[in-house]
Structures are given as structure tokens and as C-alpha cells.
C-alpha positions in Angstrom: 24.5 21.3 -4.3 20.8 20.7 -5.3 18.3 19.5 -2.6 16.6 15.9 -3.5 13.6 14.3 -2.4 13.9 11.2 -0.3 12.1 8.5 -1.4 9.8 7.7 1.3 8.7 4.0 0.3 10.3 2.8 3.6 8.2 5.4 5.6 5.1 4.6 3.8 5.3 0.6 4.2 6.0 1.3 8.2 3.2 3.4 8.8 1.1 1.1 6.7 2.1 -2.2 8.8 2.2 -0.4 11.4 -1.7 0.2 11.1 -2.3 -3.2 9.6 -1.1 -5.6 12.2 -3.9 -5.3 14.9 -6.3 -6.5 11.8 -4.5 -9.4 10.4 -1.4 -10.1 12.9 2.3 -10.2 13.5 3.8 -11.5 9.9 1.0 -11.5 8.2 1.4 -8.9 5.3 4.8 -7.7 3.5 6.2 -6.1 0.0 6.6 -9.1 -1.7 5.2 -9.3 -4.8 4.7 -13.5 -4.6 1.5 -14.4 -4.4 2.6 -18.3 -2.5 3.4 -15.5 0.9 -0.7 -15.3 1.2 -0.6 -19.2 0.9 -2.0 -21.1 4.1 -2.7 -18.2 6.2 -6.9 -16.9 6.4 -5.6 -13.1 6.6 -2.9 -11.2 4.8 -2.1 -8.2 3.4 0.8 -7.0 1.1 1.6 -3.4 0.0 4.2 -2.6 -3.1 5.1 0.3 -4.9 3.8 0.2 -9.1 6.2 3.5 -9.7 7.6 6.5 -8.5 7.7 8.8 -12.1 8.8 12.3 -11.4 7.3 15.6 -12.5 8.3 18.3 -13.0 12.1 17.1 -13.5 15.4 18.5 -15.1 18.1 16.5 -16.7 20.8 18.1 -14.0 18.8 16.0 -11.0 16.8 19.2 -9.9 13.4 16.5 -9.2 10.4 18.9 -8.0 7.9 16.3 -6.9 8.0 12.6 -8.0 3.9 10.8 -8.3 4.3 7.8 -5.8 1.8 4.9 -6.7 1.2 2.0 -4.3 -1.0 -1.2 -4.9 -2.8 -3.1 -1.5 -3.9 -6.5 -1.4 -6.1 -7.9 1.3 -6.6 -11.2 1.3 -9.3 -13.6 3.2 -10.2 -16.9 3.4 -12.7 -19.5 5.3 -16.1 -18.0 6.7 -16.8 -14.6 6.2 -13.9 -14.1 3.9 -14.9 -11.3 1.8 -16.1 -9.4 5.0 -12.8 -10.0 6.7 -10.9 -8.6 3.2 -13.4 -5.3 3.1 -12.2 -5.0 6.8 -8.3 -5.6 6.0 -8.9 -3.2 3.6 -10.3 -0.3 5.2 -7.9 -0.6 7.9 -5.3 -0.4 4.9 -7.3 2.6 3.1 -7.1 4.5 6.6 -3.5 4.3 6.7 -2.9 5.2 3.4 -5.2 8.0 3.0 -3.7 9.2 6.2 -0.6 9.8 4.2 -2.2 12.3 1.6 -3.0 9.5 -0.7 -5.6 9.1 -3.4 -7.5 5.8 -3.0 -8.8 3.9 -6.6 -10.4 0.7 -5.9 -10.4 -2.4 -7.9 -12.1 -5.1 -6.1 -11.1 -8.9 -7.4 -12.1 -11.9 -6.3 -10.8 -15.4 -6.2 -12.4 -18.9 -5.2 -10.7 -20.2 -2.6 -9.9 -16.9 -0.9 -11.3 -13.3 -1.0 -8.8 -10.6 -2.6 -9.1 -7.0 -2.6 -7.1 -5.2 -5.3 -7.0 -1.1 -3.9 -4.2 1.7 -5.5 -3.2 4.7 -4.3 -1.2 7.4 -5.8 0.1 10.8 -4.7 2.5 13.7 -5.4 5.1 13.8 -3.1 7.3 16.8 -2.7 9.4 15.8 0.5 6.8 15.3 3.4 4.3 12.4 3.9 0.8 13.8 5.9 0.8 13.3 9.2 -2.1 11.1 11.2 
């Protein structure tokens, strides 16, 4: 029987909110993809996977390594709101890069809030970095 890779999504989002709590608080950040969960709250951050392609696969389920991809979006608002969204973030970017992740930053910004856009990719071939 072949060996597979386990897709570590689950392992990934419970480090990362795991590290992201003490910044923006108990049930403030999730996978959801909605933007209306960020709604009424002045801190929040969401993480969700954009793709896990593989590389170097075979037809027959033999997967080498698969490229994980992960998008993190840390939202602000009232005073200091874009200060407090570069600080989500880099608590976020710690976490991730922690896990052997490639940061590439796209910063956006919105009018009644602060948003920062950052994505991380890496290949995964069964183990996650350790802190």
C-alpha cells in the first residue's frame, strides 16, 4: 500500500490561532471565507487555504509533495487601525513562517476598516516546521 501525505490544513489553522488569539482575542478570527464575520468587531483575523496542487504526482495516488497556499486577513478598525492590522499581521506572519512558509504580501485597504491581505505558500512533503 502506498504512503500518502496528510493534509495538514487542520494543523496549520491550530497553530495559527493558536498564535493569533493573545493579539486579537477569543473568537475573533476563523476560516470562513465571509467577509460579514469581521463585521462589528475592531480586530479580526481569518486564515483560508487558496489550494493545495500537488507536484510531483502519479495517476496510481503515489503524491510526492503537494504546494500548500494560505491567504491571511487582518482586519482593524477605529483609532490606530492600520497600526493594529500591521500588528495582527506580524503576529500572523510569525506563525506562519514558523511553519516553513513563504510570506508574499499584498497590503489592501478599506475605508471604514484597515485590511491586510498576506499569502503564504509552501511545499509540503509530510512534516510542518516546528517553532
Amino acid at each position: 500500500m502506498p504512503d500518502t501525505i496528510n493534509n495538514p490544513v487542520s494543523e496549520v489553522f491550530s497553530r495559527w490561532s493558536k498564535d493569533i488569539q493573545p493579539t486579537v482575542g477569543k473568537g475573533n478570527f476563523s476560516m470562513e471565507k465571509s467577509q460579514t464575520i469581521a463585521s462589528g468587531k475592531t480586530k479580526y483575523a481569518r486564515l483560508f487555504m487558496m489550494g493545495n496542487p500537488t507536484q510531483s504526482t502519479s495517476l496510481e495516488g503515489h503524491e510526492c509533495a503537494t504546494v500548500l497556499s494560505f491567504q491571511t486577513e487582518s482586519y482593524a478598525s477605529g483609532t490606530k487601525a492600520l497600526s493594529t492590522a500591521y500588528e495582527i499581521d506580524s503576529k500572523s506572519h510569525q506563525a506562519m513562517v514558523s511553519m516553513g512558509f513563504r510570506p508574499e504580501e499584498v497590503a489592501n485597504s478599506e475605508k471604514s476598516f484597515k485590511r491586510i491581505i498576506s499569502r503564504y505558500s509552501r511545499i509540503y512533503t509530510g512534516q510542518l516546521l516546528e517553532v
